[in-house]
N, C-alpha and C positions, 0 to 999 in steps of 0.2 A: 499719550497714545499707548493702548496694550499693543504689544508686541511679543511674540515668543519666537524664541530663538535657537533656546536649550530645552528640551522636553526631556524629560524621565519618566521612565514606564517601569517600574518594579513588576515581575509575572514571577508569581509561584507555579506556574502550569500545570495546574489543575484545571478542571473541566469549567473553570468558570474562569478560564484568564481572558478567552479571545473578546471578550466586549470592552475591558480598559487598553487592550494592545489594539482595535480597531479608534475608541475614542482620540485614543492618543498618534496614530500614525493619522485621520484623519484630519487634526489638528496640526499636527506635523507640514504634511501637505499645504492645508491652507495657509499655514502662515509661512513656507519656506523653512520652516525650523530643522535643524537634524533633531534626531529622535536615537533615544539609547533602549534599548531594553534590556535591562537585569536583571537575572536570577540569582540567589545568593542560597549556598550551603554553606552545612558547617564545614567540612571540609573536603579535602578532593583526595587526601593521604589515606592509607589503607588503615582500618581501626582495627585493634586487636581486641578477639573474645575471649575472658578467663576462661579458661577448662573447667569443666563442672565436678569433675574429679583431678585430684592429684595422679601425676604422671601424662596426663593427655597431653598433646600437641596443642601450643598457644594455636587458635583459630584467628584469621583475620578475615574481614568483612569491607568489599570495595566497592566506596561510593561511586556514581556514575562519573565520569571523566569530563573534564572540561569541555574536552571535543563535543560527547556526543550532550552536556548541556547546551553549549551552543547548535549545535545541528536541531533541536525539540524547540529553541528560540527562532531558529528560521522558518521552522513550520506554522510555528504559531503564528509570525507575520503573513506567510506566503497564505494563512489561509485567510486573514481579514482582508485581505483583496484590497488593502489602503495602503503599502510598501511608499513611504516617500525617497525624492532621492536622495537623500542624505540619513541613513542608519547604520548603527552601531549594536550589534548584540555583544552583549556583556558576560561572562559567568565568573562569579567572584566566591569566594571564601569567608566566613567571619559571621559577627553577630549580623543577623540578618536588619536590624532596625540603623544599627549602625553604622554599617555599611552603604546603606542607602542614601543616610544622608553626608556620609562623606563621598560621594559618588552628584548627590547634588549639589551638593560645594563644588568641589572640583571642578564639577562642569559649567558651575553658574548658571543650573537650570534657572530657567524662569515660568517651569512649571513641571510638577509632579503628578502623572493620574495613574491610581492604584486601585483596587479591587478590595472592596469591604467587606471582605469573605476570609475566612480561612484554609487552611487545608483539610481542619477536622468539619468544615462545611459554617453554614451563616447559621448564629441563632438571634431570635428576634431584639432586641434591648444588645446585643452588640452589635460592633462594627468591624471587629476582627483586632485580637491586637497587636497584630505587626501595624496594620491598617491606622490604627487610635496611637497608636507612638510615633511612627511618622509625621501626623497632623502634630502631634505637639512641638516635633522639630526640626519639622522642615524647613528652611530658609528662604522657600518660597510659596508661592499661592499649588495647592495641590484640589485636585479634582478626584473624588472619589465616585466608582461607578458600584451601583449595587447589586447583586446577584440577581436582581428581578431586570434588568436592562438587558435584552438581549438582542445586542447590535453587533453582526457579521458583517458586515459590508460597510462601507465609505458613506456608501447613500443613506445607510438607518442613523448616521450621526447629524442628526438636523435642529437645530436651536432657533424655532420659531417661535416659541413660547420662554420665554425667559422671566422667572420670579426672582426679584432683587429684594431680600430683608434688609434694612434699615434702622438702627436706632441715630443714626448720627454722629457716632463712635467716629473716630478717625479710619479706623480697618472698613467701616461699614459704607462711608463715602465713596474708599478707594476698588469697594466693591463692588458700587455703583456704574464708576468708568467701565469694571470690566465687563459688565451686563450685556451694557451699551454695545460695546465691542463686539461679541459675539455673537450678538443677535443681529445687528448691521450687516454682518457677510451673509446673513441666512434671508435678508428682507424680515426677519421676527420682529415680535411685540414684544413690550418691557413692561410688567407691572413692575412698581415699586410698593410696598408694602411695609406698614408701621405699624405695629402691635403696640397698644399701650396696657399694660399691665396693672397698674395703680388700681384698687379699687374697681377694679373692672369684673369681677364673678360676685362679692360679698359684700352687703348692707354692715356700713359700721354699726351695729348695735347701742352702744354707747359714745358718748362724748363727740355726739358729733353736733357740732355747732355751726352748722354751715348746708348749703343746700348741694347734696350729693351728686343728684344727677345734672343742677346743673354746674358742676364745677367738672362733671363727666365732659358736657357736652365742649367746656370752655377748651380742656388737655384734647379733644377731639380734632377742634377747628386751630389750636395752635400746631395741633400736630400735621394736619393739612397743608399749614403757611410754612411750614418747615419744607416737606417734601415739595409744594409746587416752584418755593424758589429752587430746589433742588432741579427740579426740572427744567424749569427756565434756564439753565446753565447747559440744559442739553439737547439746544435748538437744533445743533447739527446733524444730530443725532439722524432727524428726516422721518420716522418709524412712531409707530402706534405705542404709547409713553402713558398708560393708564396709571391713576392715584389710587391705593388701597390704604384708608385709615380706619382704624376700629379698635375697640376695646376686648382685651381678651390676653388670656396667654400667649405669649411671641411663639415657642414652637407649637402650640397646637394651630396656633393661624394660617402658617407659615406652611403646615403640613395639608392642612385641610384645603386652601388655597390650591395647593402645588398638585391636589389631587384634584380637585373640583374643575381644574380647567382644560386640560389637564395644564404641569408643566415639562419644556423639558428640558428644564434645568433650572436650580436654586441657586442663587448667586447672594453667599452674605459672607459678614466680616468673621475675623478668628476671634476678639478681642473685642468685648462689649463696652460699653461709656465708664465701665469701674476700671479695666485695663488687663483685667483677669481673662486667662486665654481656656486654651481647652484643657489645662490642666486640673479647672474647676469642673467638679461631678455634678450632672445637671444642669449645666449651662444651654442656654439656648441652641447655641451650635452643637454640640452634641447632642441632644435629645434630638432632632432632626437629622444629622449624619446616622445616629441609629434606627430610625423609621420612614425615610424619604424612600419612596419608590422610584425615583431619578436620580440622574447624576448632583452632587454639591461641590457648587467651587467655594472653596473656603480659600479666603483672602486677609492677609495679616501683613502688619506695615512691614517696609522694608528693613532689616537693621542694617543702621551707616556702618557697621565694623566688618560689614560683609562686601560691600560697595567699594 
């Protein structure tokens, strides 16, 4: 059973914070969770400026004060209009990636949604990288919202539509559960989705000894009997559970899909069938964390040393 309990909201409070601090107090809410939100400088002590001539006065330069970061965090919530009752505004010190995730330790999030943007703003082929170092070490499943989402209110956070990528991976499974989960409190639909990649765009040219497309069709209908017993295991589910199998790149399917229907929300694993996370450049999940127009929960198994 998904359950969240501990939620973390990292806001740089920029003009694109308010749609992951609405994501995130929404979800908050519906599942009873406390919700933290944190902002993290370098630091809050007074920095000193060399003089640009000898004999001038050392100059110093004062960052904004704990205080008034905390009072710009309560604005930002009081304006998503989704305040759960149990919050925590945070303002912390230190490397900013770092911080975050010793702040989701601490707290044994069991869920982290951040904003795929920067502060120097979102360029296309990135993700932000506070945003992209976070996914690689977060200890939990984090939810990333993209600058094109723009959800103010409690009510624009609605997961009727929910796309579930799949290879079968252990992470991809348990991303499966959490599909399920979040489209269930919305009454939503679930596709499940399996890109097989093999030979799927390019005629082998040579050495090929064997018949192509149907050995296409054969990885097709095995890929099918995969996801439906997958399905069968989610009777309880109760909810519209559509099968998506096909040949092609995993994120261009993955993305074209999530557009085409629309979706509003990707739900797939951190760690593909090789075991390699998102620290691989190129990888299925990053290439979609970088060009999905909705939110992605990326889902990665749990480590027992954290447990």
């Amino acid at each position: 059973m998904v359950e969240f309990k501990q939620i973390l909201c990292p806001v740089d409070l920029s003009d694109l914070s308010l749609s992951p601090v609405t994501y995130a107090a929404a979800l908050a809410r519906r599942h009873a969770a406390h919700l933290t939100l944190l902002h993290v400088v370098p630091t809050f002590d007074p920095v000193p400026v060399r003089p640009s001539t000898l004999g001038e006065t050392m100059q110093y330069v004062y960052p904004e004060s704990r205080d008034e970061v905390l009072e710009r965090l309560n604005r930002v919530l009081d304006t998503a209009e989704a305040a759960p009752a149990e919050v925590t505004c945070v303002a912390d010190a230190g490397d900013t990636v770092q911080r975050i995730v010793d702040h989701a330790l601490s707290l044994r999030a069991d869920l982290v949604v951040i904003g795929t943007h920067g502060r120097s703003g979102f360029e296309r082929f990135m993700i932000g990288s506070t945003a992209e170092r976070v996914l690689q070490k977060a200890p939990c499943p984090v939810l990333t919202v993209p600058p094109s989402v723009l959800a103010t209110r409690a009510a624009d956070v609605q997961f009727q539509r929910v796309l579930c990528a799949v290879d079968f991976s252990p992470s991809s499974l348990q991303a499966f559960g959490f599909a399920l989960a979040l489209a269930r409190h919305d009454e939503g639909a679930v596709t499940v989705l399996h890109a097989i990649e093999w030979l799927a765009e390019d005629e082998p040219r040579t050495l090929a000894h064997f018949n192509v497309p149907e050995y296409r069709q054969h990885l097709v209908g095995e890929g099918r009997e995969r996801v439906r017993a997958l399905m069968a295991d989610a009777r309880p589910h109760g909810r519209a559970i559509e099968e998506v199998v096909l040949l092609g790149k995993p994120h261009r399917e993955i993305l074209r899909r999530a557009t085409e229907w629309p979706a509003d929300l990707i739900v797939m694993g951190a760690q593909g069938r090789g075991g390699l996370g998102l620290a691989l450049f190129g990888s299925t999940t990053q290439q979609v964390l970088r060009a999905a127009q909705c939110p992605v929960l990326t889902v990665r198994l749990a480590d027992p040393r954290l447990t």
